[in-house]
PDBQT receptor file of N, H, CA, C and O in Angstrom, charges set to zero:
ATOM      1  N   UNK A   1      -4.980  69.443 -57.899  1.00  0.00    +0.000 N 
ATOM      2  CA  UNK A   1      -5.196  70.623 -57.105  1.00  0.00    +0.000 C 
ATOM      3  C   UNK A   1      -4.215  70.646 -55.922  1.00  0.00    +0.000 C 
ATOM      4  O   UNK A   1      -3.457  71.608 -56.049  1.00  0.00    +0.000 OA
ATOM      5  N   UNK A   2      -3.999  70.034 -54.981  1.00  0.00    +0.000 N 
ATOM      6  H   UNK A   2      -4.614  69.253 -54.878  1.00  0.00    +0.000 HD
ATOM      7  CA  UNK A   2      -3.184  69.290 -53.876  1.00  0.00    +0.000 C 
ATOM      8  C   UNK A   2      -1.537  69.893 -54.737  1.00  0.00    +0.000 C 
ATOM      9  O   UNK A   2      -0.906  70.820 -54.229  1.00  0.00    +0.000 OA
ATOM     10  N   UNK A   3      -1.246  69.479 -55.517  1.00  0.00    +0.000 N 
ATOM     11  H   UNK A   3      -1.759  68.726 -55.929  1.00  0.00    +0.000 HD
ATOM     12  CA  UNK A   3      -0.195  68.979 -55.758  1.00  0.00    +0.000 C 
ATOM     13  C   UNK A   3       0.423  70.878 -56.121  1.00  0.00    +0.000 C 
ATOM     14  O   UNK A   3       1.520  71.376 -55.870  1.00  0.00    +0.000 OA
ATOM     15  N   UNK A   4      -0.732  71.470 -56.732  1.00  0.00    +0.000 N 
ATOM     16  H   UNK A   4      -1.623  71.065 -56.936  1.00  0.00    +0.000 HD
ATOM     17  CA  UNK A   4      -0.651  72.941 -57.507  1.00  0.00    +0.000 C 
ATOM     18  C   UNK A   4      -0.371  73.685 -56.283  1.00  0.00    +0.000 C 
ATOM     19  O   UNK A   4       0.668  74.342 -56.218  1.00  0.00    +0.000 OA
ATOM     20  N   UNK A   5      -1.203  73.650 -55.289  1.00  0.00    +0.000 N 
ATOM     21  H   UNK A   5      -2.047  73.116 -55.341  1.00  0.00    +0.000 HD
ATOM     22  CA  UNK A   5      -0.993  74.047 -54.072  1.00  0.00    +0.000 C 
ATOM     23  C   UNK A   5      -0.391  73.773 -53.101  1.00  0.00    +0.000 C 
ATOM     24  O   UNK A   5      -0.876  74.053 -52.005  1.00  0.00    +0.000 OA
ATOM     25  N   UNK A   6       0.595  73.272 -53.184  1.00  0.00    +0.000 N 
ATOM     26  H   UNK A   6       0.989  73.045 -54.075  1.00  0.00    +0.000 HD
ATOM     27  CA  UNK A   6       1.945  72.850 -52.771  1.00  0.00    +0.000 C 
ATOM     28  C   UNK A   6       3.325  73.355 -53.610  1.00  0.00    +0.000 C 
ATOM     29  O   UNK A   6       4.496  73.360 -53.231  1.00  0.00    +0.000 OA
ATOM     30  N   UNK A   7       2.858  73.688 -54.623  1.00  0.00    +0.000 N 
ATOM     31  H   UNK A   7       1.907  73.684 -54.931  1.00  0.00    +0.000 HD
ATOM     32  CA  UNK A   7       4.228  73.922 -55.329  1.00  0.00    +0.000 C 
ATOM     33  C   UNK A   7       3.823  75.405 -55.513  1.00  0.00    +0.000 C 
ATOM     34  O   UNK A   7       4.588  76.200 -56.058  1.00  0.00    +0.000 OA
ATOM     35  N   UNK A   8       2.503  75.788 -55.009  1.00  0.00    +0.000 N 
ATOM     36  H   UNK A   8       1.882  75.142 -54.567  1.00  0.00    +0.000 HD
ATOM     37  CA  UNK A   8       2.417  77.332 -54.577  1.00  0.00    +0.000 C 
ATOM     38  C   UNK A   8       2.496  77.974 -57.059  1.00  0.00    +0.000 C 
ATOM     39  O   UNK A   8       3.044  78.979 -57.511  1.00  0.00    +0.000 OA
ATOM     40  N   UNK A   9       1.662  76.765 -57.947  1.00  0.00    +0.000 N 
ATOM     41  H   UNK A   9       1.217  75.949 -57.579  1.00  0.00    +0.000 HD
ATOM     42  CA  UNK A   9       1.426  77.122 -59.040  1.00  0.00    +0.000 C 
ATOM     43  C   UNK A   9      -0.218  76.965 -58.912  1.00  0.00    +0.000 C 
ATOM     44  O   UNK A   9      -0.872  76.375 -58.052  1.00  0.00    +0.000 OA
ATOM     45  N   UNK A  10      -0.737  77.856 -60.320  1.00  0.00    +0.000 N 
ATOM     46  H   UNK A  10      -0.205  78.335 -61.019  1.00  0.00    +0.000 HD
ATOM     47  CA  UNK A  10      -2.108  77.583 -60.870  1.00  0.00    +0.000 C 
ATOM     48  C   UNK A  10      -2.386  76.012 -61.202  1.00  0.00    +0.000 C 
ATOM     49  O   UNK A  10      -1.578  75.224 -61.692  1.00  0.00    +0.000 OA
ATOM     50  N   UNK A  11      -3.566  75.787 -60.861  1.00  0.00    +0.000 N 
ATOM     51  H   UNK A  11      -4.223  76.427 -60.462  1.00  0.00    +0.000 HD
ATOM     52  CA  UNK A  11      -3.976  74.168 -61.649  1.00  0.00    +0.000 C 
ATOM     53  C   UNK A  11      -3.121  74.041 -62.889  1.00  0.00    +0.000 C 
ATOM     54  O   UNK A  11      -2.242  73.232 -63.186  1.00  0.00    +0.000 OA
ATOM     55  N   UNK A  12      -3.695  75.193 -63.598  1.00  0.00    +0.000 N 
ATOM     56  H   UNK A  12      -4.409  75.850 -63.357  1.00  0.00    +0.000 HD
ATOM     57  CA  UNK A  12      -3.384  74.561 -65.084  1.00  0.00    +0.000 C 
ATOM     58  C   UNK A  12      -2.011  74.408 -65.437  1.00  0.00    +0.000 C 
ATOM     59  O   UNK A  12      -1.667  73.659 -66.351  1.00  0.00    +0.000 OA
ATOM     60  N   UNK A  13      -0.906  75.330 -64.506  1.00  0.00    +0.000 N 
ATOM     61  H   UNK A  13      -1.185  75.938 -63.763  1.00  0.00    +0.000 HD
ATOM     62  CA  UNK A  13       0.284  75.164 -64.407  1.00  0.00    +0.000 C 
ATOM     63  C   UNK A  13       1.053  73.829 -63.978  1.00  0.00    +0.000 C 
ATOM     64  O   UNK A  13       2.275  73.799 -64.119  1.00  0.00    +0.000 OA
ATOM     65  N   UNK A  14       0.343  72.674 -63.434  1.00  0.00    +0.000 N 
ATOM     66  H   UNK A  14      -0.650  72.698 -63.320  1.00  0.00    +0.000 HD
ATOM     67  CA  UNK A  14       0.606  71.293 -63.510  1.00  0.00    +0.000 C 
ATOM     68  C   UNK A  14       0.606  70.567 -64.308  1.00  0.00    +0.000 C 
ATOM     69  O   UNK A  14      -0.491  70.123 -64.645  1.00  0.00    +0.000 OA
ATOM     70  N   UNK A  15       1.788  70.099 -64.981  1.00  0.00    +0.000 N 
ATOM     71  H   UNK A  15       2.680  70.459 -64.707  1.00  0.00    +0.000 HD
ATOM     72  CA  UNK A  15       1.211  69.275 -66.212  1.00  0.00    +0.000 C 
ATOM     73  C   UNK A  15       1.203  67.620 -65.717  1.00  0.00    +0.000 C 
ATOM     74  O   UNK A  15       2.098  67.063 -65.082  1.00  0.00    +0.000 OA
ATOM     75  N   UNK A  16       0.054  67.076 -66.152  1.00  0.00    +0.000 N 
ATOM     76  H   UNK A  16      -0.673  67.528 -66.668  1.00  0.00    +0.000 HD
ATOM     77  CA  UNK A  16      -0.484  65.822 -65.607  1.00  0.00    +0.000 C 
ATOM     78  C   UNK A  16       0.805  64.644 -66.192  1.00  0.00    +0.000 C 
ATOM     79  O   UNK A  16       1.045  63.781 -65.347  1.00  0.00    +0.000 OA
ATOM     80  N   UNK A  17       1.542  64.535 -67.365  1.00  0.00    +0.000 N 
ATOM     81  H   UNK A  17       1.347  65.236 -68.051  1.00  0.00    +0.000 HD
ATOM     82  CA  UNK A  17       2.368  64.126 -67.567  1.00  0.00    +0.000 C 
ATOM     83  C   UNK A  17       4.062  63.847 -67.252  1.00  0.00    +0.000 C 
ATOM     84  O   UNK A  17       4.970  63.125 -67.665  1.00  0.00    +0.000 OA
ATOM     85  N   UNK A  18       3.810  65.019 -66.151  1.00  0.00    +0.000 N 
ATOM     86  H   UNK A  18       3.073  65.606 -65.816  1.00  0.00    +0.000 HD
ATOM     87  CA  UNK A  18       5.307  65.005 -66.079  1.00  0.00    +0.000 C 
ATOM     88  C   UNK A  18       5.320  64.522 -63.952  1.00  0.00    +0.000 C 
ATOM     89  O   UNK A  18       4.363  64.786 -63.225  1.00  0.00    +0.000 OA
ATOM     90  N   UNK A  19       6.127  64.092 -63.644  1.00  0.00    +0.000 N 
ATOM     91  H   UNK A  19       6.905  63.878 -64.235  1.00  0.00    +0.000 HD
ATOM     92  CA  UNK A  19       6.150  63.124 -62.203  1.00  0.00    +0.000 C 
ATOM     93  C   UNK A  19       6.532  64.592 -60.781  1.00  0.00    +0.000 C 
ATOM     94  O   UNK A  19       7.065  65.701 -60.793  1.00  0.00    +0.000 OA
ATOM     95  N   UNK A  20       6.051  63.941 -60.029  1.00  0.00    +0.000 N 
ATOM     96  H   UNK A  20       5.617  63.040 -60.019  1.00  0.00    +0.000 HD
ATOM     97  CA  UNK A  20       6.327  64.854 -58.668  1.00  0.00    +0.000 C 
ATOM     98  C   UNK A  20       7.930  65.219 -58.274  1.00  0.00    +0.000 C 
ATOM     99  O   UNK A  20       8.330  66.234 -57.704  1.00  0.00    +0.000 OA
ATOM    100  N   UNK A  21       8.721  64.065 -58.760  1.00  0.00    +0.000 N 
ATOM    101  H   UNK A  21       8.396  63.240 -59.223  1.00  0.00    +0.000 HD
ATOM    102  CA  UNK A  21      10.163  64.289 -58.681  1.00  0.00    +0.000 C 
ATOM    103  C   UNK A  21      10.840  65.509 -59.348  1.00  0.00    +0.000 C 
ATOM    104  O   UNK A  21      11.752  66.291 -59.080  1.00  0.00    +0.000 OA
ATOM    105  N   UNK A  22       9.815  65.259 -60.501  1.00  0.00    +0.000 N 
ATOM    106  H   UNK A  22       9.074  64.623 -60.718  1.00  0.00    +0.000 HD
ATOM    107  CA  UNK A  22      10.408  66.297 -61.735  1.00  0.00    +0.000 C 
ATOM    108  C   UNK A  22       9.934  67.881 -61.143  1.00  0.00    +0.000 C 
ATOM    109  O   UNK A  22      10.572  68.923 -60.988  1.00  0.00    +0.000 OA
ATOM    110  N   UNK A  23       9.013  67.638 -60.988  1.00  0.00    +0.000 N 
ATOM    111  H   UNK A  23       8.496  66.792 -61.114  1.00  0.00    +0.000 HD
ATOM    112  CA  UNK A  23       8.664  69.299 -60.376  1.00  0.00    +0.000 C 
ATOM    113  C   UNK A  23       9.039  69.784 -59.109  1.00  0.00    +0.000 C 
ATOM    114  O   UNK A  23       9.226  71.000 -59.066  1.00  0.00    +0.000 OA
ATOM    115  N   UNK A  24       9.221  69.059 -57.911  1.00  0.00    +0.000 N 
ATOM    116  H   UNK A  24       9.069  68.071 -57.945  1.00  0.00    +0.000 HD
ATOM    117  CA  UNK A  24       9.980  69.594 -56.707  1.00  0.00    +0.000 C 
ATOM    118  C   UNK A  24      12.182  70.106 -57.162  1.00  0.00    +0.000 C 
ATOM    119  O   UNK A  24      13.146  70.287 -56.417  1.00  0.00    +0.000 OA
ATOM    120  N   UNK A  25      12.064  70.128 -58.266  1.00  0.00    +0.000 N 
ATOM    121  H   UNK A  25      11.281  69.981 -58.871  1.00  0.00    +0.000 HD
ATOM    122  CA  UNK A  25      13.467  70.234 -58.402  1.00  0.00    +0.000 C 
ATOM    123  C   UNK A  25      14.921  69.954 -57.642  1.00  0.00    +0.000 C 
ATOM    124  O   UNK A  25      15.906  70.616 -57.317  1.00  0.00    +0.000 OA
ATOM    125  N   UNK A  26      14.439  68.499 -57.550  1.00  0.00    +0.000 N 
ATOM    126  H   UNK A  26      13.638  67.961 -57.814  1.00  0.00    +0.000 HD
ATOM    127  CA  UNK A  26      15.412  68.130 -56.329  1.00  0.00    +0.000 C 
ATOM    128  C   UNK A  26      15.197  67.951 -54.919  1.00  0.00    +0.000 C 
ATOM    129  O   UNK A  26      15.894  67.288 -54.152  1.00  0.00    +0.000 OA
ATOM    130  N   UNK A  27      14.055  68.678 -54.629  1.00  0.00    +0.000 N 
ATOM    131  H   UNK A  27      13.488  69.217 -55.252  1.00  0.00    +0.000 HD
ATOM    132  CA  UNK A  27      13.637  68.943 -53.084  1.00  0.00    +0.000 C 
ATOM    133  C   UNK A  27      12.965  67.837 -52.295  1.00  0.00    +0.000 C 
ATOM    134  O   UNK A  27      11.784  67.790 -51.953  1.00  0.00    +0.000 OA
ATOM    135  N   UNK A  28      14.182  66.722 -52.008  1.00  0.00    +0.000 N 
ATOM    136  H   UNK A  28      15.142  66.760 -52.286  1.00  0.00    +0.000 HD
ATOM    137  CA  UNK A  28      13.254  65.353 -51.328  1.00  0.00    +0.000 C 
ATOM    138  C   UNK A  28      11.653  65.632 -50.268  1.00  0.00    +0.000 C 
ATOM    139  O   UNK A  28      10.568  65.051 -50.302  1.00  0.00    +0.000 OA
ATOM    140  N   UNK A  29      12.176  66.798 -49.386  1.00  0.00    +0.000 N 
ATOM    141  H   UNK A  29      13.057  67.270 -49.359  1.00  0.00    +0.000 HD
ATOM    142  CA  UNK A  29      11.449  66.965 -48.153  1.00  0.00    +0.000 C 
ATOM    143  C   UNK A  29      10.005  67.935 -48.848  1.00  0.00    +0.000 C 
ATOM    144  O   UNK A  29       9.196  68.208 -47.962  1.00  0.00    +0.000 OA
ATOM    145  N   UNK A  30       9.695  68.347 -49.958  1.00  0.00    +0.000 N 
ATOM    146  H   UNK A  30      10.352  68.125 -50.678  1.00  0.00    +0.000 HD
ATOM    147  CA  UNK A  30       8.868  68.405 -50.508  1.00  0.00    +0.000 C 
ATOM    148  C   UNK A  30       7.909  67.531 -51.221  1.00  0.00    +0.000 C 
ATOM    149  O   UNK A  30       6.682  67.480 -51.139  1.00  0.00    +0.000 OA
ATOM    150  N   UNK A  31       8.864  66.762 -52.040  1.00  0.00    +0.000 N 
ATOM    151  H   UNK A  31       9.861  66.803 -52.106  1.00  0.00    +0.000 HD
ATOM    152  CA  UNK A  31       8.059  65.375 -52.537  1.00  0.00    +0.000 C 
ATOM    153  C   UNK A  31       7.885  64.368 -51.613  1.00  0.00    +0.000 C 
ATOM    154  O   UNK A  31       7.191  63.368 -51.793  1.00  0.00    +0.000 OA
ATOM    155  N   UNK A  32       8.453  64.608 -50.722  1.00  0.00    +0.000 N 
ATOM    156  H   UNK A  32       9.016  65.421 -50.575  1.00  0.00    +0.000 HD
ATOM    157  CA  UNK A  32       7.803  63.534 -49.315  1.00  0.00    +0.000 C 
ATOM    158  C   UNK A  32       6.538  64.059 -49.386  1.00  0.00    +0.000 C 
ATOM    159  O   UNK A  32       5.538  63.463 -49.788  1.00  0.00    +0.000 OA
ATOM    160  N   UNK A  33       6.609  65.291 -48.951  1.00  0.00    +0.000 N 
ATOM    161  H   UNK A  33       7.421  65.776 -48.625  1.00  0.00    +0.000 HD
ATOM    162  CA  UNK A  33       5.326  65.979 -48.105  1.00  0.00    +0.000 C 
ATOM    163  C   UNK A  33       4.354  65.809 -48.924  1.00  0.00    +0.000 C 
ATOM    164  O   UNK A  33       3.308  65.578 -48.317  1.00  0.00    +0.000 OA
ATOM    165  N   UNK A  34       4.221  65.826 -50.283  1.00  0.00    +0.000 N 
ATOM    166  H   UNK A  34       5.070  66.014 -50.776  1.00  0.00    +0.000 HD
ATOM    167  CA  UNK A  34       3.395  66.276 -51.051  1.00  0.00    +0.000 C 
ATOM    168  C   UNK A  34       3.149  63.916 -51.332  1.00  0.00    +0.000 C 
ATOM    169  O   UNK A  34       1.968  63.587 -51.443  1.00  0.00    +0.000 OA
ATOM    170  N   UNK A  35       3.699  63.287 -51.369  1.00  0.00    +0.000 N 
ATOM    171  H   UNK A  35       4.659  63.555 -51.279  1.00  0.00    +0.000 HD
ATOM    172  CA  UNK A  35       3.001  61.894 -51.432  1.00  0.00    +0.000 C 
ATOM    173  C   UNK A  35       2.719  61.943 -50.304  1.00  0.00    +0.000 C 
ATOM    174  O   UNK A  35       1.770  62.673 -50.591  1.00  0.00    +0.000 OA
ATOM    175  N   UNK A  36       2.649  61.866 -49.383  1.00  0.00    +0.000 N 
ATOM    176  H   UNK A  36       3.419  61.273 -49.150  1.00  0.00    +0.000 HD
ATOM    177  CA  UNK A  36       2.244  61.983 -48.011  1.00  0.00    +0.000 C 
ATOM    178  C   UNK A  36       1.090  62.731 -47.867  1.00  0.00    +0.000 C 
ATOM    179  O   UNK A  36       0.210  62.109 -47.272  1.00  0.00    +0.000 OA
ATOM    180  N   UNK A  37       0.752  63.996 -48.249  1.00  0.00    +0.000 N 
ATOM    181  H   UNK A  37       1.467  64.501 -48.732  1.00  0.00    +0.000 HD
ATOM    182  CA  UNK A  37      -0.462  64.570 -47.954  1.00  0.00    +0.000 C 
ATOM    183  C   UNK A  37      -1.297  63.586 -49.150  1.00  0.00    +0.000 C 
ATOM    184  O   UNK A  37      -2.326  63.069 -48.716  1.00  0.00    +0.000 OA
ATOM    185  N   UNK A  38      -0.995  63.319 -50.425  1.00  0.00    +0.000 N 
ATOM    186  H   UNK A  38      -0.159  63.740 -50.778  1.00  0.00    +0.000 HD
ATOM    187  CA  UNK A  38      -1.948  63.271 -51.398  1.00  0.00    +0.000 C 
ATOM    188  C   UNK A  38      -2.152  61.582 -50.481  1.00  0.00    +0.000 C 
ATOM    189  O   UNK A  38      -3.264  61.476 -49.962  1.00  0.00    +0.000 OA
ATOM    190  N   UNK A  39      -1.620  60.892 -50.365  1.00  0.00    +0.000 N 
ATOM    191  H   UNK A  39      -0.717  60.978 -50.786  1.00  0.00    +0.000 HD
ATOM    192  CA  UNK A  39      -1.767  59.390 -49.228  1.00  0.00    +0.000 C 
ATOM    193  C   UNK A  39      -2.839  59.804 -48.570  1.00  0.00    +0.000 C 
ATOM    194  O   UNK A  39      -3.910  59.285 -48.884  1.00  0.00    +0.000 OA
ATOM    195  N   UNK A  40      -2.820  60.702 -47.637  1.00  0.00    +0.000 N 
ATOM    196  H   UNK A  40      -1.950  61.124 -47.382  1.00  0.00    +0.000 HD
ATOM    197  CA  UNK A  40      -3.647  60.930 -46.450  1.00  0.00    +0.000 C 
ATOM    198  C   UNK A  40      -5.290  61.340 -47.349  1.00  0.00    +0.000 C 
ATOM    199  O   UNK A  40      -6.353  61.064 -46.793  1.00  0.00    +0.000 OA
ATOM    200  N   UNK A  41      -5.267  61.956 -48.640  1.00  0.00    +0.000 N 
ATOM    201  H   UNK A  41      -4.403  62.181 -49.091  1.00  0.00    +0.000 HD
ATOM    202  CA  UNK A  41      -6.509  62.820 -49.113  1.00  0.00    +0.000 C 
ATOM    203  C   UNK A  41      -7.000  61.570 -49.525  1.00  0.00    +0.000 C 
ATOM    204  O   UNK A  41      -8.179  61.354 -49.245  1.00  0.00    +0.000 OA
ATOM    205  N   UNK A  42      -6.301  60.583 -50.197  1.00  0.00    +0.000 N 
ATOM    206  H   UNK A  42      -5.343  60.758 -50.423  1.00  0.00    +0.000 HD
ATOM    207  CA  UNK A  42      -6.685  59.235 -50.549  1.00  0.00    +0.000 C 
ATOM    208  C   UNK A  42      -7.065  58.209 -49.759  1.00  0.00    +0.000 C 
ATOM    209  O   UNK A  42      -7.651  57.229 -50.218  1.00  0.00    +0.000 OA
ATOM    210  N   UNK A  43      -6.716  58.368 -48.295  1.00  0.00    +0.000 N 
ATOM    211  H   UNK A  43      -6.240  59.165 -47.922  1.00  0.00    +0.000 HD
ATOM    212  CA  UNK A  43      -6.972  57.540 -47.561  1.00  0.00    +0.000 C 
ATOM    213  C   UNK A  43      -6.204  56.079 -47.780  1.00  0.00    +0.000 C 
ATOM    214  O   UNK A  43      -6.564  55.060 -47.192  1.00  0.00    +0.000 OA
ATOM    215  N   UNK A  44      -5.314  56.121 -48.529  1.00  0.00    +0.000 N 
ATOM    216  H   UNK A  44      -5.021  56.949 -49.007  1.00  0.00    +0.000 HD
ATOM    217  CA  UNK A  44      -4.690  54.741 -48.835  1.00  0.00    +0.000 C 
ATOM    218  C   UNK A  44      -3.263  55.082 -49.431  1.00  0.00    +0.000 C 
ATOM    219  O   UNK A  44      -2.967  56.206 -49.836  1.00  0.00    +0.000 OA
ATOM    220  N   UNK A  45      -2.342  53.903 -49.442  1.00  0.00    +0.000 N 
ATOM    221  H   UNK A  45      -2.583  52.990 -49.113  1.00  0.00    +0.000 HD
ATOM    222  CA  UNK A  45      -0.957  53.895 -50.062  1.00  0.00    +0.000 C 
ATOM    223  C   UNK A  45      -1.426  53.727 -51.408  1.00  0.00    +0.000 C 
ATOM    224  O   UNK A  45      -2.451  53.140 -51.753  1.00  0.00    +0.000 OA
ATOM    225  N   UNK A  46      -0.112  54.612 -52.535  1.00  0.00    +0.000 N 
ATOM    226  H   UNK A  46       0.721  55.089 -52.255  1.00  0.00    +0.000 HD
ATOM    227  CA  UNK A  46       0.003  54.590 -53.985  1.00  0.00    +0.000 C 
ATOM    228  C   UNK A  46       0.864  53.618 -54.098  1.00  0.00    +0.000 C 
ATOM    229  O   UNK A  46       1.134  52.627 -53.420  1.00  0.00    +0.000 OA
ATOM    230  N   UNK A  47       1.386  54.230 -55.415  1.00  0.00    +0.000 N 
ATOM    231  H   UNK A  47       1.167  55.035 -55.966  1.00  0.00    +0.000 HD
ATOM    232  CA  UNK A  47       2.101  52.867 -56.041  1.00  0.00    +0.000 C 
ATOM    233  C   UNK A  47       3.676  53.354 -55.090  1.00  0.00    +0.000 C 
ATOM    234  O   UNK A  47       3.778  54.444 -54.527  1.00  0.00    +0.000 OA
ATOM    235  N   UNK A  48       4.843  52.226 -55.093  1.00  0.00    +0.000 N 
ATOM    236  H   UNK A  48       4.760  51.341 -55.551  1.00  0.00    +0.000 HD
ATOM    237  CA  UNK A  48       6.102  52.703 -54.634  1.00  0.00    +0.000 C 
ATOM    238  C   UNK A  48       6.785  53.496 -55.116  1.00  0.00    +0.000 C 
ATOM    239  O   UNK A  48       7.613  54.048 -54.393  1.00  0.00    +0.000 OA
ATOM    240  N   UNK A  49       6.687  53.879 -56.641  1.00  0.00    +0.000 N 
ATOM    241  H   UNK A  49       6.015  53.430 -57.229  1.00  0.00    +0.000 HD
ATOM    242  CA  UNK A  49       7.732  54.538 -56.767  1.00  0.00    +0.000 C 
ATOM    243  C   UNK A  49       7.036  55.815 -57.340  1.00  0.00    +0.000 C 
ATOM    244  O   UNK A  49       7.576  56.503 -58.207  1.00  0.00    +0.000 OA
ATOM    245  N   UNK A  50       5.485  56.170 -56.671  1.00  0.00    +0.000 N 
ATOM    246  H   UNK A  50       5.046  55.612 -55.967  1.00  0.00    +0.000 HD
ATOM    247  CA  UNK A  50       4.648  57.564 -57.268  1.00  0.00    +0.000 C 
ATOM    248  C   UNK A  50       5.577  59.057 -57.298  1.00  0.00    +0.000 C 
ATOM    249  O   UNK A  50       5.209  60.136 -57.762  1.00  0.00    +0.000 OA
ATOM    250  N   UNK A  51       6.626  58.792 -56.775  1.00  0.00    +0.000 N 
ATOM    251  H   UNK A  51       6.925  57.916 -56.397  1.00  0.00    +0.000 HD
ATOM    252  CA  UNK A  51       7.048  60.171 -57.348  1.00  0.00    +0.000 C 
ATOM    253  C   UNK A  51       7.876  60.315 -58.696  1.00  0.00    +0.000 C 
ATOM    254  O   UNK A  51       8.377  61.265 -59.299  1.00  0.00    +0.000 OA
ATOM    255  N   UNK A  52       7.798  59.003 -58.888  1.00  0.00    +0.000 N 
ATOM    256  H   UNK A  52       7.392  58.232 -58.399  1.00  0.00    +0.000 HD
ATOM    257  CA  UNK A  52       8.492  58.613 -60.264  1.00  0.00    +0.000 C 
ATOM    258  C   UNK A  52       7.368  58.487 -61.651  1.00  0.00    +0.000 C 
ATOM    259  O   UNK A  52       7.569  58.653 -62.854  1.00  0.00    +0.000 OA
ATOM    260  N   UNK A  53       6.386  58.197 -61.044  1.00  0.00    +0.000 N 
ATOM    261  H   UNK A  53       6.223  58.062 -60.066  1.00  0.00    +0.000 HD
ATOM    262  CA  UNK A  53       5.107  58.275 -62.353  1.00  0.00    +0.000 C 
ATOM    263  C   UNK A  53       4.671  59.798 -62.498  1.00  0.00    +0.000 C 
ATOM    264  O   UNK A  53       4.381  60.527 -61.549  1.00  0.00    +0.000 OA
ATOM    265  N   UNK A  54       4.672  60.160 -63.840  1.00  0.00    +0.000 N 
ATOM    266  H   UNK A  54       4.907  59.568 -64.611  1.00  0.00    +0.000 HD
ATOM    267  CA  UNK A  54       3.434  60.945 -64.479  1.00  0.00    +0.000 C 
ATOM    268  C   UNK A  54       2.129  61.322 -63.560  1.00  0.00    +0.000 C 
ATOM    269  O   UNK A  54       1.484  60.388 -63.084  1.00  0.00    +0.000 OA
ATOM    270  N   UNK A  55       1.806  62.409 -63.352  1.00  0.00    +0.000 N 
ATOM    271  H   UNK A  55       2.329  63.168 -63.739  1.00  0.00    +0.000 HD
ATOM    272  CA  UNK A  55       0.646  62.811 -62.351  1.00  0.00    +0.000 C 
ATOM    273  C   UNK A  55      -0.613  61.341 -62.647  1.00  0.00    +0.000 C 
ATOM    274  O   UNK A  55      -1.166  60.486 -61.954  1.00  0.00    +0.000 OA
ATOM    275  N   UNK A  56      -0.579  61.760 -64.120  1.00  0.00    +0.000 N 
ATOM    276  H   UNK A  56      -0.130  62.454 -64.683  1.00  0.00    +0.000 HD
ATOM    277  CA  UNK A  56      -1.894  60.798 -64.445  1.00  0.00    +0.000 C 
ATOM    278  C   UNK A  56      -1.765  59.266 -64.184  1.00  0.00    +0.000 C 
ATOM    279  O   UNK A  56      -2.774  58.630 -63.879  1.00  0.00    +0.000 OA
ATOM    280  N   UNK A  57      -0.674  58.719 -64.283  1.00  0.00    +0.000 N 
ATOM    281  H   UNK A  57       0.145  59.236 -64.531  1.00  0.00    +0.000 HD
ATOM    282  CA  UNK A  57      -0.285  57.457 -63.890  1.00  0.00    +0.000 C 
ATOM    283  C   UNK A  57      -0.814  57.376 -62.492  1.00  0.00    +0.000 C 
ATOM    284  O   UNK A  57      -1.727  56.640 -62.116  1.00  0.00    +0.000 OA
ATOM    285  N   UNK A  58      -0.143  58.206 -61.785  1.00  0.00    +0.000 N 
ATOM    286  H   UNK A  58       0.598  58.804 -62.090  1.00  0.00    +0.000 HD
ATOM    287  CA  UNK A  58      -0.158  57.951 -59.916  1.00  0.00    +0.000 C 
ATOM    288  C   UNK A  58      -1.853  58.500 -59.933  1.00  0.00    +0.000 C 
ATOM    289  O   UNK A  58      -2.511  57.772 -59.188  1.00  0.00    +0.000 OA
ATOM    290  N   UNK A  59      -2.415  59.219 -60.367  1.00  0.00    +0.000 N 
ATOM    291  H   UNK A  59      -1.881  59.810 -60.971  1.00  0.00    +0.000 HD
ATOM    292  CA  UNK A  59      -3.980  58.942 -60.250  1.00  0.00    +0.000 C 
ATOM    293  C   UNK A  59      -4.815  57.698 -60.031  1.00  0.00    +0.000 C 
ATOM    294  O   UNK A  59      -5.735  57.431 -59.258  1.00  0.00    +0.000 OA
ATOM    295  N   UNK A  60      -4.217  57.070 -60.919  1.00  0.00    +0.000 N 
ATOM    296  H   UNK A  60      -3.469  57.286 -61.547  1.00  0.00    +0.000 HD
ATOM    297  CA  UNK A  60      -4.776  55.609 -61.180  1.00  0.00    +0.000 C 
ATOM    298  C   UNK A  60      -4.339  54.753 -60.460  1.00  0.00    +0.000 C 
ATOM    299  O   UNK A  60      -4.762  53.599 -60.387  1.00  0.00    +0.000 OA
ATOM    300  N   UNK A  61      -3.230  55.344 -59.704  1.00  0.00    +0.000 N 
ATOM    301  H   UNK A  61      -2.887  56.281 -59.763  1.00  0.00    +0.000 HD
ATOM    302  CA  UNK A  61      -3.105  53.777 -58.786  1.00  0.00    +0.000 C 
ATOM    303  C   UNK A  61      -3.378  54.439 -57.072  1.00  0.00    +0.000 C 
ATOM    304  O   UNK A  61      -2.792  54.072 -56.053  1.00  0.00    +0.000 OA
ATOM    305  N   UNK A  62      -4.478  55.529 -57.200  1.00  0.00    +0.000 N 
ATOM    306  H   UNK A  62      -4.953  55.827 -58.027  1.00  0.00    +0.000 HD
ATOM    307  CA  UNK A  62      -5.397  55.772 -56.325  1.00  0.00    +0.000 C 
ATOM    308  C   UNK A  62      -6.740  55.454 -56.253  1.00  0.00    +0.000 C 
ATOM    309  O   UNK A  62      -7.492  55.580 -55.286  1.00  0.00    +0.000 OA
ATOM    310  N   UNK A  63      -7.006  54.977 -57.498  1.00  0.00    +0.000 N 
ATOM    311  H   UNK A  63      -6.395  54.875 -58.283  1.00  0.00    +0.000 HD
ATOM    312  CA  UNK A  63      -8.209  54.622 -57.654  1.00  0.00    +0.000 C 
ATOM    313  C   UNK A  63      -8.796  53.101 -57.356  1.00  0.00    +0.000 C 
ATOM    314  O   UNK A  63      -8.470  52.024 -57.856  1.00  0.00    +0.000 OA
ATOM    315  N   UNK A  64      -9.877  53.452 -56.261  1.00  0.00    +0.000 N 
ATOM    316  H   UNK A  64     -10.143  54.327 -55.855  1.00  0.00    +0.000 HD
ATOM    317  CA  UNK A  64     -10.312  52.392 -55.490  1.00  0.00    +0.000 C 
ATOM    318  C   UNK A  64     -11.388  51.127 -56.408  1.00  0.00    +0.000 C 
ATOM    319  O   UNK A  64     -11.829  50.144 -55.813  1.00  0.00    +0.000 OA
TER     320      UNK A  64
């Protein structure tokens, strides 16, 4: 949801397979913002290289 609403698409328009890098099209200061907010909703650091994993990957290495 976070992530849909940031890239200003529908939920379903996220596909859980494909990485945050891939969908900001280049735009570092977006995929900052957007691991950075989803950090803060989590209350904790992801994995290092979460803009490089698959949505569903970086899920899981939020999970407490």
């Amino acid at each position: 949801m976070l992530v849909a609403m940031k890239l200003k698409k529908k939920v379903t328009e996220v596909p859980e397979n494909k990485a945050i890098k891939d969908m900001v099209g280049g735009k570092s200061t977006l995929q900052n913002e957007l691991l950075g907010d989803i950090q803060k909703e989590f209350g904790q650091n992801g994995p290092d290289n979460g803009a490089e994993l698959p949505l569903s990957e970086l899920a899981q290495g939020f999970d407490g």
